[in-house]
VOGU-3710 file (C-alpha; in Angstrom, 3 decimals, decimal comma):
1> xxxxxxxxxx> 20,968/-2,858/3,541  23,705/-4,411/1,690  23,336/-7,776/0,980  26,474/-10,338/-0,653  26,237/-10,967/-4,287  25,265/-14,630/-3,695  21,898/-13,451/-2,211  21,096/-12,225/-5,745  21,668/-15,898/-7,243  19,647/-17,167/-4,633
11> xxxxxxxxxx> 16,469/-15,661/-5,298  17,396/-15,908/-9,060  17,530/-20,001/-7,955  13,841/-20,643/-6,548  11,896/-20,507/-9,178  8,917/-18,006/-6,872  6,986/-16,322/-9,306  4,925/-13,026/-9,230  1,156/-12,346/-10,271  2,128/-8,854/-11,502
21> xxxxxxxxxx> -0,225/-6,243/-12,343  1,559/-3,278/-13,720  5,117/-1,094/-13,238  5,215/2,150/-13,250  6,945/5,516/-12,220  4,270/8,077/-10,962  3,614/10,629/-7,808  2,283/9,059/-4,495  -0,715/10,630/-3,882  -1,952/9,103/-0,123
31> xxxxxxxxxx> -0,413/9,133/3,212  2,607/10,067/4,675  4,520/9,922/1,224  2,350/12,540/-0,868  3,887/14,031/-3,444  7,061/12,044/-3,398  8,036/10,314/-6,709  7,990/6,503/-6,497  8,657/3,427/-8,693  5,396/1,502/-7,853
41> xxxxxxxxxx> 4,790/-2,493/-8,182  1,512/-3,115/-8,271  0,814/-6,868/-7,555  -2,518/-9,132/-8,556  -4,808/-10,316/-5,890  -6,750/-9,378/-3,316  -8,872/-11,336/-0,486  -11,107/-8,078/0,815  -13,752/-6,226/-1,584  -14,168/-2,910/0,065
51> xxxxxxxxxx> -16,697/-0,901/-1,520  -14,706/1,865/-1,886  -12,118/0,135/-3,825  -10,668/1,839/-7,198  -8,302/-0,922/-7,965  -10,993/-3,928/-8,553  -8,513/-4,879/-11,798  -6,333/-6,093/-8,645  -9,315/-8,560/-7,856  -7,761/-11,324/-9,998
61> xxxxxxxxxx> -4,984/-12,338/-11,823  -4,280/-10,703/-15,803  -2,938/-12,587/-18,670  -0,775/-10,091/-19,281  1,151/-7,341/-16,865  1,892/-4,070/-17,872  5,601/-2,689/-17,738  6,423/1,238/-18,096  9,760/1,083/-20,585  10,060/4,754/-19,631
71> xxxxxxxxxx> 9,798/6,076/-16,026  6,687/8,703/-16,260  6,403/7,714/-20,270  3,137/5,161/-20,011  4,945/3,245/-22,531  3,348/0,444/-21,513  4,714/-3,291/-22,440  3,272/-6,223/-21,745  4,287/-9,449/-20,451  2,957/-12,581/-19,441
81> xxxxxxxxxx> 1,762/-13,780/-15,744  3,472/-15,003/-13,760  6,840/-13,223/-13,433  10,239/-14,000/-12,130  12,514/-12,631/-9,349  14,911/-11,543/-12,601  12,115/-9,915/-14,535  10,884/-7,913/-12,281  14,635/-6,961/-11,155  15,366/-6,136/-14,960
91> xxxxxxxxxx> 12,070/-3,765/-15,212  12,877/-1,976/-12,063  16,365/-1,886/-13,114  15,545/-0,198/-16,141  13,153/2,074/-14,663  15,730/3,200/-11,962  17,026/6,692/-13,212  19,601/8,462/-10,994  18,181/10,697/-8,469  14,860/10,133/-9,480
101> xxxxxxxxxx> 12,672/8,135/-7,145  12,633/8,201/-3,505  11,225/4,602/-2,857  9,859/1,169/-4,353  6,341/1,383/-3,533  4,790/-2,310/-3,261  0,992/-2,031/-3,465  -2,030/-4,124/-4,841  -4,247/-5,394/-4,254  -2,928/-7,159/-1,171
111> xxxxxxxxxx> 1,000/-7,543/-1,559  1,190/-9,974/1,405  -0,708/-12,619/-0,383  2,628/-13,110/-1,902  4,519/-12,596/0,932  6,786/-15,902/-0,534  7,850/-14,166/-3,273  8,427/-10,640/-1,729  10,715/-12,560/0,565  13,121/-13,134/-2,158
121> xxxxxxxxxx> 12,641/-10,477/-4,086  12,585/-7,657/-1,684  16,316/-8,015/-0,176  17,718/-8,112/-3,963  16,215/-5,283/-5,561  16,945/-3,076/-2,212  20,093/-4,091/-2,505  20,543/-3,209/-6,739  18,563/-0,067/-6,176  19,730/1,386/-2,860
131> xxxxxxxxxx> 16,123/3,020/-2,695  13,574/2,136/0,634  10,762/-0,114/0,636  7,278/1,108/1,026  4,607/-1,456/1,364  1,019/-0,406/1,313  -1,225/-3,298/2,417  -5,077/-3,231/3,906  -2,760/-4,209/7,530  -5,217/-7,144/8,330
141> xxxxxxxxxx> -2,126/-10,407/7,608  0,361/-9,725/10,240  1,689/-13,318/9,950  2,361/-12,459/6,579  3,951/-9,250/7,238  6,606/-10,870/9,810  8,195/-12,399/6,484  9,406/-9,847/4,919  9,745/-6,833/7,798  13,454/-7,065/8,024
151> xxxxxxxxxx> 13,733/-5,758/4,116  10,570/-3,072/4,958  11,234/0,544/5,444  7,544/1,752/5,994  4,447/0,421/5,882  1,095/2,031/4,909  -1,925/0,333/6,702  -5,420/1,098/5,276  -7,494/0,370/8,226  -11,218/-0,630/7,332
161> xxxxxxxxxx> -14,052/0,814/8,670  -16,835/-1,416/8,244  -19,223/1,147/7,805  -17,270/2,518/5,118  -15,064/-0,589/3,338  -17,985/-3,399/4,167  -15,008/-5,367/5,488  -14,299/-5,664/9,370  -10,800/-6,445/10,333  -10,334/-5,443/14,481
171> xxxxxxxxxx> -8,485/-8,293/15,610  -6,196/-8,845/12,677  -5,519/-4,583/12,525  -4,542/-4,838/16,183  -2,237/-7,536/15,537  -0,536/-6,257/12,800  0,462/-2,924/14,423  1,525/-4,816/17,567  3,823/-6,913/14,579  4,655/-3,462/13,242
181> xxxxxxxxxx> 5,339/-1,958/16,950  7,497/-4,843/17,860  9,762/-4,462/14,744  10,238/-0,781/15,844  9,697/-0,386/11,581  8,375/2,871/10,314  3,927/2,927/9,965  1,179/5,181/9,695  -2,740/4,676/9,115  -5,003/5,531/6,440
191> xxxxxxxxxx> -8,721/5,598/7,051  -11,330/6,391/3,675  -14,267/8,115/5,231  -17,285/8,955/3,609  -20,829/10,292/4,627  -21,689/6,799/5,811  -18,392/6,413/8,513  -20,273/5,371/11,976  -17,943/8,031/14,390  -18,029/5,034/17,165
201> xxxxxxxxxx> -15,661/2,805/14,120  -13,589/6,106/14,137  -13,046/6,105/17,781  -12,554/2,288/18,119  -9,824/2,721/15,315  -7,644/5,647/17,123  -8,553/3,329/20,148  -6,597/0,711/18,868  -3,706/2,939/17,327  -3,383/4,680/20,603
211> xxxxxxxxxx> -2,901/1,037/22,249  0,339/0,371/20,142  1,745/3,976/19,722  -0,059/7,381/19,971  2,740/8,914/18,205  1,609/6,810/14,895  0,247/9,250/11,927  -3,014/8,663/11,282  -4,451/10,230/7,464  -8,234/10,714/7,023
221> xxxxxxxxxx> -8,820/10,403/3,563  -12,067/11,746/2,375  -13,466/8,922/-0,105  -13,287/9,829/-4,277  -16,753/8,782/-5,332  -16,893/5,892/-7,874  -19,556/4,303/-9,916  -19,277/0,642/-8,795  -21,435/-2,117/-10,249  -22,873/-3,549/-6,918
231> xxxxxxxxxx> -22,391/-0,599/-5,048  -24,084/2,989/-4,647  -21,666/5,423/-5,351  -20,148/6,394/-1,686  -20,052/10,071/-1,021  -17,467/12,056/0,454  -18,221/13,529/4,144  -18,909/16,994/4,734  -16,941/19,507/5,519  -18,070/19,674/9,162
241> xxxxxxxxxx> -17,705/15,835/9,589  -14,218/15,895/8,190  -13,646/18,706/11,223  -15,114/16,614/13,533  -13,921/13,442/13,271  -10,192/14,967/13,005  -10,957/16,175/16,457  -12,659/13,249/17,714  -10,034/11,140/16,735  -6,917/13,888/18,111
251> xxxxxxxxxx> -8,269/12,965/21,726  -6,617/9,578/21,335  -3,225/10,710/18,716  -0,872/13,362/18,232  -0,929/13,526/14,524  -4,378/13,003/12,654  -4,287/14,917/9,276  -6,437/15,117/6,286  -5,546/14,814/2,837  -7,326/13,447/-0,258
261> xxxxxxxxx> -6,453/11,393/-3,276  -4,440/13,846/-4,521  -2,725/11,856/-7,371  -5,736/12,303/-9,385  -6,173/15,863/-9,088  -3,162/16,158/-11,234  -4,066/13,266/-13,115  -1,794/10,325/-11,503  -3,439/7,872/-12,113
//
């Protein structure tokens, strides 16, 4: 997308600021993007707790966000919340090596709970970088998603089984693809399964995929067990399950795969 130059001093103008986590260059390790290098902004705030969730430092906002000065480095930086449209621009910038990532991956947290500043944001840094626009959300604010689609290249919906995340989203998950669907934009599905998953929550899910598009990739991800303070820690299904549901859910969609965290088997993290 290229964008005039007075679109940068826009966004440079409004004063939105970012609850920023951390920036860093790393390996995607979920989904359709596995294996792919990315530059990823991770952004503060989330409204779900899902029980399976490994990024609970996303739960609120930091004093201080961490920058990588190096892409792949971890030398870390910090910086004080909130941050501007021309910080964050600057970091990436910086971080931007020829040839070297194949996207901007925006993940939390929940990115859309500041959809305001993505707005601006997104459409300038696409524009500096030339790279795509990944956004990885929990897909349950699709009035927050219609915001920024035009400056989206993909989208990554984690779809919440209740049996599995505690959280139950139907209504707001069917809405959002039928946002995605209508923007004709690039999205696949990520369920976490563990031991736990109820197979009818499995079959309502590709139920509601199938609705929108059967042709929509949908990744089983077999849960990494985590110590949790108010939770048991989950554990992963069985081999047999995993088989199972991948055929269960196949009746409904064309491409259902399987494919763990695998960012931290080669220590991504």
């Amino acid at each position: 997308m290229n964008l005039p130059i007075q679109c940068q001093k826009m966004s440079a103008k409004t004063g939105l600021t970012a609850r920023l986590i951390e920036l860093f260059s790393a390996i995607q390790g979920e989904g359709r993007n596995v294996g792919t290098r990315q530059l990823f902004i991770r952004l503060a705030l989330c409204d779900l707790r899902c029980h399976f969730c490994d990024s609970q430092n996303t739960w609120a906002v930091p004093n201080l966000a961490s920058v990588e000065q190096t892409p792949g480095h971890r030398d870390f930086e910090t910086h004080p919340n909130p941050v501007t449209v021309d910080q964050l621009l600057a970091w990436v910038e910086r971080q931007n090596y020829p040839g070297l990532h194949e996207s901007i991956s925006i993940t939390g947290g929940e990115p859309l709970l500041q959809a305001p500043f993505l707005r601006e944001f997104l459409p300038v840094v696409q524009h500096r970088t030339g790279l795509p626009i990944y956004l990885e959300t929990g897909g349950h604010r699709p009035e927050q998603l219609a915001q920024i689609l035009p400056y989206l290249n993909s989208i990554g919906m984690d779809m919440k089984l209740p049996s599995v995340s505690g959280e139950e989203c139907w209504h707001a998950h069917r809405q959002f693809l039928q946002v995605c669907g209508d923007a004709d934009v690039e999205v696949f599905v990520k369920l976490i399964i563990a031991q736990t998953t109820n197979t009818a929550e499995l079959e309502l899910a590709a139920e509601l995929v199938a609705a929108c598009n059967p042709s929509i990739p949908v990744f089983l991800q077999p849960v990494t067990p985590l110590a949790q303070p108010h939770h048991a820690p989950m554990i992963p299904p069985t081999p047999t399950q995993v088989l199972e549901w991948q055929a269960l859910m196949k009746r409904h969609l064309k491409s259902v795969r399987v494919i763990p965290q695998t960012h931290k088997m080669i220590g991504q993290l």
